[in-house]
N, CA, C and O atoms as a Tinker XYZ file with bonds, in Angstrom:
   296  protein
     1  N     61.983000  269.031000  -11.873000    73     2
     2  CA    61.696000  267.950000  -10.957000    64     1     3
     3  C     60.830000  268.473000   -9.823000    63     2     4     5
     4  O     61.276000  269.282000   -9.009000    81     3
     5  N     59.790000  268.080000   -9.785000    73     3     6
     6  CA    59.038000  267.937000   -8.195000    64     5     7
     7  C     59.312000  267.610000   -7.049000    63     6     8     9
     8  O     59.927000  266.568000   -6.825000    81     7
     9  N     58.998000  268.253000   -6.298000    73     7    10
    10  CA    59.492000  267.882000   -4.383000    64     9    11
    11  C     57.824000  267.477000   -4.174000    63    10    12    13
    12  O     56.780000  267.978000   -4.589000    81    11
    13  N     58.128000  266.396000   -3.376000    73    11    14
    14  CA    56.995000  265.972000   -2.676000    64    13    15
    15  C     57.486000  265.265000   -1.137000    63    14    16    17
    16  O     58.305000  264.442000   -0.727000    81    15
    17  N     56.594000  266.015000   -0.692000    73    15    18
    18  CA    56.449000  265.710000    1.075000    64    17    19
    19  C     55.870000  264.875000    1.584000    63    18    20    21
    20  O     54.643000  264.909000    1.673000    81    19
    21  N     56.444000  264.113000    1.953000    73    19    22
    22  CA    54.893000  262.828000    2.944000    64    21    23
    23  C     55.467000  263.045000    4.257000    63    22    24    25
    24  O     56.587000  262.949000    4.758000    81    23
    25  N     53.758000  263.523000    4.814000    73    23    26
    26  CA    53.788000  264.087000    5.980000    64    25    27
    27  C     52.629000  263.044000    6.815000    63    26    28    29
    28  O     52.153000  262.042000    6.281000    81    27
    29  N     52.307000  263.480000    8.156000    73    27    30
    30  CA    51.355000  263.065000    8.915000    64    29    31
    31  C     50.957000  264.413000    9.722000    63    30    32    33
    32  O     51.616000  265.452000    9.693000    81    31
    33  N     49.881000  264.226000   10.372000    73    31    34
    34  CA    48.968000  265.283000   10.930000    64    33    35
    35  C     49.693000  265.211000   12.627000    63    34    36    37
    36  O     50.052000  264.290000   13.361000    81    35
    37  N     49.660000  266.720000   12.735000    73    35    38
    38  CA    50.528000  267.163000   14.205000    64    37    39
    39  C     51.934000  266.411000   13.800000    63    38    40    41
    40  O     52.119000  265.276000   14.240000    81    39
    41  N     52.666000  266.870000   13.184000    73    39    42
    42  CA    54.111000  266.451000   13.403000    64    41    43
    43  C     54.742000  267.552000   13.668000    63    42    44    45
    44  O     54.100000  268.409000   13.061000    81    43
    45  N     55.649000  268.081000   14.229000    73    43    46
    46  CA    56.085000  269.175000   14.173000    64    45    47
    47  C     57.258000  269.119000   13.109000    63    46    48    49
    48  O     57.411000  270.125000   12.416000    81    47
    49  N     58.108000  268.026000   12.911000    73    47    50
    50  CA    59.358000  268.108000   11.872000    64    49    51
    51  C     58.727000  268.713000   10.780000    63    50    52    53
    52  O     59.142000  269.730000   10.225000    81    51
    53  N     57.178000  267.746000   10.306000    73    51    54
    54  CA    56.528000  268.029000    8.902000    64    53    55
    55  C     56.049000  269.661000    8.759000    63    54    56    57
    56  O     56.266000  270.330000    7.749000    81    55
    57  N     55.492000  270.063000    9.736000    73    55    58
    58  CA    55.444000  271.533000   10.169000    64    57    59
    59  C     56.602000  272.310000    9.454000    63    58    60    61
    60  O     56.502000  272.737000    8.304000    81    59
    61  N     57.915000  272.478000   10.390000    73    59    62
    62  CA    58.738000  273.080000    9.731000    64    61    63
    63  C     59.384000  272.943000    8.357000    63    62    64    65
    64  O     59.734000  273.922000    7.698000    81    63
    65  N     59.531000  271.615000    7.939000    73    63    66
    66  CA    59.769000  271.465000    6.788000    64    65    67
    67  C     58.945000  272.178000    5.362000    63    66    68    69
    68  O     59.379000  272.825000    4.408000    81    67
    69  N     57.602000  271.724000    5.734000    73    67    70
    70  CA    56.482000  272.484000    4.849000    64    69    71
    71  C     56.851000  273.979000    5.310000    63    70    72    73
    72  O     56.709000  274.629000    4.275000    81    71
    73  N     57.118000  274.567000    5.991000    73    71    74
    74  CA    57.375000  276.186000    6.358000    64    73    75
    75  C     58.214000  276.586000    5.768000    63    74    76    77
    76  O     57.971000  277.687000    5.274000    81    75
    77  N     59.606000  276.004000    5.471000    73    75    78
    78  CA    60.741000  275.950000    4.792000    64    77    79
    79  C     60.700000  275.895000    3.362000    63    78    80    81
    80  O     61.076000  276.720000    2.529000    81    79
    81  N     60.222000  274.871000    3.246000    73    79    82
    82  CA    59.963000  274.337000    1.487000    64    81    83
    83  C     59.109000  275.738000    0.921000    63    82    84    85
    84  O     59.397000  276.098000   -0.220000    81    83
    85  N     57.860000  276.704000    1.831000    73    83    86
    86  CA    57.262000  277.475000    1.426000    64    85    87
    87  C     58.238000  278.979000    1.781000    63    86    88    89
    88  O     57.712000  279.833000    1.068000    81    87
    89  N     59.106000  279.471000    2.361000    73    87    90
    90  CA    60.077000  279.946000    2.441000    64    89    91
    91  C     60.867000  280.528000    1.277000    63    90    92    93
    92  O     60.952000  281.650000    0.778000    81    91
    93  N     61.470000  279.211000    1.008000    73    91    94
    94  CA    62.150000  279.339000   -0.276000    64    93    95
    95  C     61.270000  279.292000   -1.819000    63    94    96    97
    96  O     61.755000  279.732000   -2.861000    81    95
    97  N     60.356000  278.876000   -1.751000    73    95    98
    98  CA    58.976000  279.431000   -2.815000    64    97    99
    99  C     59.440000  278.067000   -3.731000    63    98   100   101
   100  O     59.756000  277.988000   -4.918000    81    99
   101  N     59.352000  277.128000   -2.767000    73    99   102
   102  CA    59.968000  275.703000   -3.790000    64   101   103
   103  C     58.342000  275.144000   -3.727000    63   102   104   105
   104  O     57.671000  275.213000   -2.697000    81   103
   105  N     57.882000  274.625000   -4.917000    73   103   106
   106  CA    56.969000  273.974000   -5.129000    64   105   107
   107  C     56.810000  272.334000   -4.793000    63   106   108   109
   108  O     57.532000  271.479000   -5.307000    81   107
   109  N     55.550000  272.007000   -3.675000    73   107   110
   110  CA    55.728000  270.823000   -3.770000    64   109   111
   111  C     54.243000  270.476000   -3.174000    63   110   112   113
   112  O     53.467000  271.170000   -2.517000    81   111
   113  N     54.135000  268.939000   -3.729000    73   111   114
   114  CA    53.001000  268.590000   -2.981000    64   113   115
   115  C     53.232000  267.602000   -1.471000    63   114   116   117
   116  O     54.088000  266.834000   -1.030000    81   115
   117  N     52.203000  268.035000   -1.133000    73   115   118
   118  CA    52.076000  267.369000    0.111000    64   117   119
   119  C     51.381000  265.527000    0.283000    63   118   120   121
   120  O     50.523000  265.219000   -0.545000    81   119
   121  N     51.688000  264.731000    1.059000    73   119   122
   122  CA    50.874000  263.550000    0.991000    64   121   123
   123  C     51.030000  262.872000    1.962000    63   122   124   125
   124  O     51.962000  262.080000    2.100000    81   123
   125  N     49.609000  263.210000    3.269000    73   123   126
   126  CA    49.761000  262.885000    4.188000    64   125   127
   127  C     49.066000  260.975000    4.281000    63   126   128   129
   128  O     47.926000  260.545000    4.106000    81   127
   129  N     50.671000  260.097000    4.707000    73   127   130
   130  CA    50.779000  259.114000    4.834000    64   129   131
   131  C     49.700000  258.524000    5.743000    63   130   132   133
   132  O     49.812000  257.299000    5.776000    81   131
   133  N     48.818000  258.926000    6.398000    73   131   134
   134  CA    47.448000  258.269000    7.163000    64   133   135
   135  C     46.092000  258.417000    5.784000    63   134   136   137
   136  O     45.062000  257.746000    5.713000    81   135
   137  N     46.364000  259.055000    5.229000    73   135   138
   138  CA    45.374000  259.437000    3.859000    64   137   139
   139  C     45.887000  258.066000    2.810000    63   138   140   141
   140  O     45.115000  257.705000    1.922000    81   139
   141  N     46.791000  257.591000    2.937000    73   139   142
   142  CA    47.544000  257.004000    1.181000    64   141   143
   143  C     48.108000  256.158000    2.097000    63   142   144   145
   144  O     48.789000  256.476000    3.071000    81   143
   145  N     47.635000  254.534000    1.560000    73   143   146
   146  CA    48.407000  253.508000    2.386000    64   145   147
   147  C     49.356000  252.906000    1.382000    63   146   148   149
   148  O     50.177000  252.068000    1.753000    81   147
   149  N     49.261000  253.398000   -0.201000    73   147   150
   150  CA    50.140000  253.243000   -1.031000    64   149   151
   151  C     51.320000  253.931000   -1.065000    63   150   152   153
   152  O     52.365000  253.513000   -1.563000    81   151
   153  N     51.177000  254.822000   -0.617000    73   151   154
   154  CA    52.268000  255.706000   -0.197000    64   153   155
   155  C     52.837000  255.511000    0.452000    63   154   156   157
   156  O     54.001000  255.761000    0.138000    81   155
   157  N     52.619000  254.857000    2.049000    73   155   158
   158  CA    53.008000  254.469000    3.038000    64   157   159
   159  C     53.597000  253.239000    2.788000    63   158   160   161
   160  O     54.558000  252.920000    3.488000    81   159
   161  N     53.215000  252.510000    1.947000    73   159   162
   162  CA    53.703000  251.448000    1.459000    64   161   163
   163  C     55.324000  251.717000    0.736000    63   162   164   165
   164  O     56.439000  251.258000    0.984000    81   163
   165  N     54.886000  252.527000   -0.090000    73   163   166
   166  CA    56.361000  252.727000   -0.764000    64   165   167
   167  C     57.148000  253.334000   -0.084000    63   166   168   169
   168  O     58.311000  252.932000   -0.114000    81   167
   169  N     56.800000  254.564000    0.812000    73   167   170
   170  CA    58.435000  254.852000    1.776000    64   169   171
   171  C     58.542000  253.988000    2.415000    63   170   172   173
   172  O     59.723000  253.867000    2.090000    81   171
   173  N     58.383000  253.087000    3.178000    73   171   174
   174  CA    58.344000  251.944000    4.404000    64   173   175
   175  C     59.585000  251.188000    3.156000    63   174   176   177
   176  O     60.790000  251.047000    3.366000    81   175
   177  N     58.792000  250.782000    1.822000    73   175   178
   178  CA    60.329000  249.873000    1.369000    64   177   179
   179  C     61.441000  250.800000    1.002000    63   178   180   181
   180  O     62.469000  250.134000    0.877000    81   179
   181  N     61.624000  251.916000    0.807000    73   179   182
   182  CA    62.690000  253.009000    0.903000    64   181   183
   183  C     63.377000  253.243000    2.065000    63   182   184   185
   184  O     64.344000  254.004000    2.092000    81   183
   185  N     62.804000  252.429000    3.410000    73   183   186
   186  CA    63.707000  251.820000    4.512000    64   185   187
   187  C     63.602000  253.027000    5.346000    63   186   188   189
   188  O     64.564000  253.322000    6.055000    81   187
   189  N     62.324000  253.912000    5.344000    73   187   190
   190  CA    61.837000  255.171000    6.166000    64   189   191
   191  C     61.157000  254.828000    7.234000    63   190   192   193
   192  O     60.098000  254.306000    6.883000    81   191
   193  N     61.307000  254.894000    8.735000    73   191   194
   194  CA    59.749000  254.496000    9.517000    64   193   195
   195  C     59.719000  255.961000   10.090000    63   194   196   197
   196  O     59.658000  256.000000   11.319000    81   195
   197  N     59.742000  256.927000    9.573000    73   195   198
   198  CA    59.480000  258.126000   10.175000    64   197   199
   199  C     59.512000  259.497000    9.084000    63   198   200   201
   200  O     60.172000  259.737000    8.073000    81   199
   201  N     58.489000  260.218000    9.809000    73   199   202
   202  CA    58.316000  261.389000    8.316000    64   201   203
   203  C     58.876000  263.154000    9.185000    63   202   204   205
   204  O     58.740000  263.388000   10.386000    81   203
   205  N     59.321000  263.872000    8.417000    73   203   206
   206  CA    58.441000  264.031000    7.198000    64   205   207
   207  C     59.852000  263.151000    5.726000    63   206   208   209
   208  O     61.082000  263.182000    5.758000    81   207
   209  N     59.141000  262.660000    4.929000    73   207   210
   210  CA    60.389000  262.022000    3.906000    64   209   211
   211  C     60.309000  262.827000    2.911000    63   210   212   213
   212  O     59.170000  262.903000    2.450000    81   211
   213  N     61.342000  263.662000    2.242000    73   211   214
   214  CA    61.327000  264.766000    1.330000    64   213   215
   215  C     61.676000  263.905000   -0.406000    63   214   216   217
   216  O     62.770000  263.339000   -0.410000    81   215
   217  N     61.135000  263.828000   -1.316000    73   215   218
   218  CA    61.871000  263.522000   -1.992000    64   217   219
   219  C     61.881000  264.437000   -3.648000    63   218   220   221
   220  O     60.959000  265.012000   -4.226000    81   219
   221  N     63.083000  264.282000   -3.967000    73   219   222
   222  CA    63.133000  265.482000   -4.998000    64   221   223
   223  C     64.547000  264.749000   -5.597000    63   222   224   225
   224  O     65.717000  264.666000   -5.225000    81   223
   225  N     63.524000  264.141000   -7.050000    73   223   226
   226  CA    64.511000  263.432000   -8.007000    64   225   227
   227  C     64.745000  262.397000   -7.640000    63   226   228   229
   228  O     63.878000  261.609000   -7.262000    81   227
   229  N     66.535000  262.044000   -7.677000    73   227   230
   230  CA    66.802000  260.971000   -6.954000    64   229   231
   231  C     67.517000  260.927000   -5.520000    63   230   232   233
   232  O     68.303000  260.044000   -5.176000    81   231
   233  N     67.148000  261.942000   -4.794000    73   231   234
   234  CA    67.125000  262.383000   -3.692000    64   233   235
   235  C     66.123000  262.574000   -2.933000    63   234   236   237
   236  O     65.109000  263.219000   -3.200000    81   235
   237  N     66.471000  261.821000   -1.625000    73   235   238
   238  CA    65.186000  262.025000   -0.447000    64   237   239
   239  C     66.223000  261.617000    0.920000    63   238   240   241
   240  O     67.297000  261.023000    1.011000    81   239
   241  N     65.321000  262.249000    1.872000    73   239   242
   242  CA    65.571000  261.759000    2.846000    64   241   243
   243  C     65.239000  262.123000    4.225000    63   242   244   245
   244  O     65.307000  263.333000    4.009000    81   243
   245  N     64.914000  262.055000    5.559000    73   243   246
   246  CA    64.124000  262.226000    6.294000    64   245   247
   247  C     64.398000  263.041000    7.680000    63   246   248   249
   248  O     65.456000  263.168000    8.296000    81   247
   249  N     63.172000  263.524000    7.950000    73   247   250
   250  CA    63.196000  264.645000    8.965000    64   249   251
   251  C     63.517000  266.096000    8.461000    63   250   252   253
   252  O     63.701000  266.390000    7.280000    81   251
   253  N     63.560000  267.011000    9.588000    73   251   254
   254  CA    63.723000  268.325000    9.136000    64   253   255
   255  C     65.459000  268.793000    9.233000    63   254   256   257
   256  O     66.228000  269.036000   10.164000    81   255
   257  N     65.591000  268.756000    7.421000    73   255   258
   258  CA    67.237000  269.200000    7.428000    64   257   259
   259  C     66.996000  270.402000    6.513000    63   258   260   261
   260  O     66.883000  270.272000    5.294000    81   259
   261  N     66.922000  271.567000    7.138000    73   259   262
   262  CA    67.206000  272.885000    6.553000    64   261   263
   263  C     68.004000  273.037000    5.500000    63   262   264   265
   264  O     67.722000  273.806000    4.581000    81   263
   265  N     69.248000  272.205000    5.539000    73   263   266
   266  CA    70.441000  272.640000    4.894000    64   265   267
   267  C     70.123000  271.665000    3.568000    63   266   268   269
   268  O     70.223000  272.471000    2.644000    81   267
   269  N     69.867000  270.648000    3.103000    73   267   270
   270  CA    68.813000  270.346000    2.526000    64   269   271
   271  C     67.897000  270.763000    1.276000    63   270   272   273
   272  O     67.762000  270.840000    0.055000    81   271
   273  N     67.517000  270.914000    2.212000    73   271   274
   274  CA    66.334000  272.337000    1.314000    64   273   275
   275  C     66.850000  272.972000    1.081000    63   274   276   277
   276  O     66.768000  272.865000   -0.142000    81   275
   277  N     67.740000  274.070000    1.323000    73   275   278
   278  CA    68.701000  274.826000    0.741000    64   277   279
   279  C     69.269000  274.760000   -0.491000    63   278   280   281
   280  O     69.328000  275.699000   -1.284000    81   279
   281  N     69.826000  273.302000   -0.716000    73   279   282
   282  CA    70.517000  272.764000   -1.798000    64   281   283
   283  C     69.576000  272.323000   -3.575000    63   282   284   285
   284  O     69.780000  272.161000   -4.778000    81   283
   285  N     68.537000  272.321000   -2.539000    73   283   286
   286  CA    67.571000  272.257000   -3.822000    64   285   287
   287  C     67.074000  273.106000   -4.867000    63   286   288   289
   288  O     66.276000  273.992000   -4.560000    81   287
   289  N     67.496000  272.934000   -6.259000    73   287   290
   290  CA    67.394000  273.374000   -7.435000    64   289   291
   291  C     66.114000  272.831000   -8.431000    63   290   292   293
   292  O     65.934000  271.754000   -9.000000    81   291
   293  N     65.243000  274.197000   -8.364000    73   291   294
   294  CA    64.374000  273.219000   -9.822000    64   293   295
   295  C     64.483000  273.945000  -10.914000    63   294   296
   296  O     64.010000  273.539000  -11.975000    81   295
């Protein structure tokens, strides 16, 4: 399963999170939500108004939670 990040430019949460995710040598792509209004579209109905939104599988969820990332297995 893939981790993918939707981020925005100067965030600091998205910052550490991407630092983290690269940390632990977890693979993921990035997709900054001012670039992709389809994107933005779909977390907004996933009931998100704030990034960074992590999602991996059927798990996601938002801001920077270390512990989190931790738990993640691919």
């Amino acid at each position: 399963m893939s981790v993918i990040l939707y981020t925005k430019p100067n965030c600091v949460q998205c910052s550490a999170t991407e630092r983290a995710l690269k940390q632990k040598n977890i693979p993921f792509v990035a997709v900054d939500l001012t670039q992709d209004t389809q994107a933005l579209a779909q977390i907004v109905s996933m009931g998100y108004r704030q990034v960074p939104v992590v999602v991996h599988g059927d798990q996601h969820w938002s801001g920077f939670c270390p512990d989190k990332i931790r738990q993640i297995t691919l």
